[in-house]
C-alpha positions as CSV (number, residue, x, y, z in Angstrom):
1,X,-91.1,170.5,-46.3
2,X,-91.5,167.6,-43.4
3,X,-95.0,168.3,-43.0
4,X,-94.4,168.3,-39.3
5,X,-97.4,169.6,-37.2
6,X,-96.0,170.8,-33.1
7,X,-97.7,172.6,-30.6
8,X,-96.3,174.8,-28.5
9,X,-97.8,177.4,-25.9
10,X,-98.6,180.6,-27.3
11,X,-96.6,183.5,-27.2
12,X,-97.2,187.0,-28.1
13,X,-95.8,187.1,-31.4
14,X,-98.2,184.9,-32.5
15,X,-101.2,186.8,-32.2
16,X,-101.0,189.1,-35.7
17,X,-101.0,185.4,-37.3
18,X,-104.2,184.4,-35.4
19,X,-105.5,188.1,-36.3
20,X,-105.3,187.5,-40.0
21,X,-106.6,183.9,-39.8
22,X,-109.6,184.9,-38.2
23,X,-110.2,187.4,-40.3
24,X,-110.8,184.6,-43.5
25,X,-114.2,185.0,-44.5
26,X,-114.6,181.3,-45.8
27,X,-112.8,180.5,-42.2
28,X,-115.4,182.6,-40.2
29,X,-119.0,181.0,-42.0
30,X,-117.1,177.7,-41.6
31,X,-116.9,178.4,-38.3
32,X,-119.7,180.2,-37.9
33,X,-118.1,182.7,-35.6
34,X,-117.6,186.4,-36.7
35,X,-113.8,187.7,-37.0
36,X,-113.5,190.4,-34.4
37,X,-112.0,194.0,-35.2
38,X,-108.2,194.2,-34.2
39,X,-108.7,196.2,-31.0
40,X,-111.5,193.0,-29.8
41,X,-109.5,190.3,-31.2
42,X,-106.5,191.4,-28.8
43,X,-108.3,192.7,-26.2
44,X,-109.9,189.0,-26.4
45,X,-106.4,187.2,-26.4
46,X,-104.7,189.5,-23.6
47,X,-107.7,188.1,-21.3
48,X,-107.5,184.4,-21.7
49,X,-103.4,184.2,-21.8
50,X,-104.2,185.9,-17.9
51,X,-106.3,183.4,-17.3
52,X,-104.1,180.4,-15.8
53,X,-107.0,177.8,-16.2
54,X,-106.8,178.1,-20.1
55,X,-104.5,175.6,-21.8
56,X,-103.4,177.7,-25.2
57,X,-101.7,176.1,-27.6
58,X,-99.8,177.5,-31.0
59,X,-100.2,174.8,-33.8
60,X,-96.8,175.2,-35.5
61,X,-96.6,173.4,-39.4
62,X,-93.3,173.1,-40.9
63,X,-92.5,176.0,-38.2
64,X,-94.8,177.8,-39.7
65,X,-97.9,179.5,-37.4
66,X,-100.5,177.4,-38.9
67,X,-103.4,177.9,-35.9
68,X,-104.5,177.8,-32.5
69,X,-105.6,175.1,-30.1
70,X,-107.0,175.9,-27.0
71,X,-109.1,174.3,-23.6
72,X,-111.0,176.3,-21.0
73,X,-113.4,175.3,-18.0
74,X,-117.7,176.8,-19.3
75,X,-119.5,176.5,-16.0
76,X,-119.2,172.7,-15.2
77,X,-117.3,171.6,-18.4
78,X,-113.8,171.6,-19.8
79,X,-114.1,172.5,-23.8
80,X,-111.6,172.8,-26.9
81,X,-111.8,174.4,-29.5
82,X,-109.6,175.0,-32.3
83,X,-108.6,177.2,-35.1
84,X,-106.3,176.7,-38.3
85,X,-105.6,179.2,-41.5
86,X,-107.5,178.5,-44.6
87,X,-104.1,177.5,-46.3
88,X,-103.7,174.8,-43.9
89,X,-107.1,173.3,-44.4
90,X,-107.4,169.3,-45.8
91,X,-104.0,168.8,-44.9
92,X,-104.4,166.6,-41.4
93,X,-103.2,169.6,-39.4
94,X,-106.5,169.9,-37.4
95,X,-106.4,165.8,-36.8
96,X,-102.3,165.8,-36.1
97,X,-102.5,168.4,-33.4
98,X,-106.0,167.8,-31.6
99,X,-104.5,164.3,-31.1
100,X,-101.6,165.6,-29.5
101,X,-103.2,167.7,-27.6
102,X,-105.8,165.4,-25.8
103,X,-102.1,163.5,-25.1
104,X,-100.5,166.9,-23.2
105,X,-104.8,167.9,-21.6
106,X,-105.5,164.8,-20.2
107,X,-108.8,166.1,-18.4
108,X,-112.3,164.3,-19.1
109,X,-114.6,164.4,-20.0
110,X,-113.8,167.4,-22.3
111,X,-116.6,168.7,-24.7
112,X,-116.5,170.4,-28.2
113,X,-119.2,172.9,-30.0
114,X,-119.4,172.2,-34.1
115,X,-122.0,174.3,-36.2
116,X,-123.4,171.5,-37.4
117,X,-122.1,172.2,-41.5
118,X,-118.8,171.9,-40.3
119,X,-118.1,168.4,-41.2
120,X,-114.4,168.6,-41.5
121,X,-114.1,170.0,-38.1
122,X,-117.1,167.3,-36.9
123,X,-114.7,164.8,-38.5
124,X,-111.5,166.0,-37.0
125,X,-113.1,165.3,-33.8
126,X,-114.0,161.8,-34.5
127,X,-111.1,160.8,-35.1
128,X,-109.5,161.8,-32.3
129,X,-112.4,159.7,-30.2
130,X,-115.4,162.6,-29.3
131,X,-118.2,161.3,-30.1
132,X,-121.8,163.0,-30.4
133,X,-123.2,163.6,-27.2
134,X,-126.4,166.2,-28.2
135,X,-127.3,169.3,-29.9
136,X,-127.6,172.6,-29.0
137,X,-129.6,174.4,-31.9
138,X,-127.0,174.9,-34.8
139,X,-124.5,173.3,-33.2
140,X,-123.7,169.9,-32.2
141,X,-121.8,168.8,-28.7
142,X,-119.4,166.3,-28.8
143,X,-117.8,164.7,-26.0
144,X,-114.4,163.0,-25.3
């Protein structure tokens, strides 16, 4: 193992790998976003890999599919958001590829939801330079 983290754009294949991630019910109250049903969750992806505005990016770890990064344009703002399989969790994953990421997207300001309990994702984000910008209920925006 090199521990290597890569991104690369998403292709098909990848999509049963996302499916099961999402699926993690640790992942999804982390997240606090339900897992859709197999028929949603790919109806879902087929829509925003049509949609040329979206940057979608496979998180690759030791070649391994490990999670999804991805940015799209919400009314006036650019946002990311990001999503990495339980067993890849405390590992710097999350911090390796956001970073190379916001080096490939270079458009700012970009923005980032976080249910507010979600300090390893909250902390991710720091250290790649967002910093808290407001709140939105249970969620807290932070901005790049």
């Amino acid at each position: 193992m090199t521990n290597d983290v890569h991104l690369r754009d998403v292709i098909e294949s990848d999509l049963p790998a996302f499916y099961e991630q999402q699926l993690d019910p640790d992942a999804t109250q982390m997240a606090a976003f339900p897992s859709r049903n197999r028929e949603a969750f790919m109806a879902h992806w087929t829509k925003i890999l049509r949609d040329d505005t979206n940057t979608l990016m496979t998180i690759l770890f030791d070649g391994q599919v490990a999670g999804n990064i991805v940015s799209w344009q919400q009314g006036d703002e650019r946002e990311v958001g990001y999503w990495l399989g339980k067993e890849y969790w405390g590992k710097g994953i999350a911090t390796r590829a956001l970073a190379e990421f916001l080096e490939q997207v270079t458009t700012r300001p970009l923005y980032a939801h976080v249910v507010k309990h979600n300090i390893a994702s909250i902390r991710v984000l720091e250290k790649c330079g967002f910093t808290r910008y407001g709140e939105d209920g249970e969620e807290f925006i932070l901005k790049l």
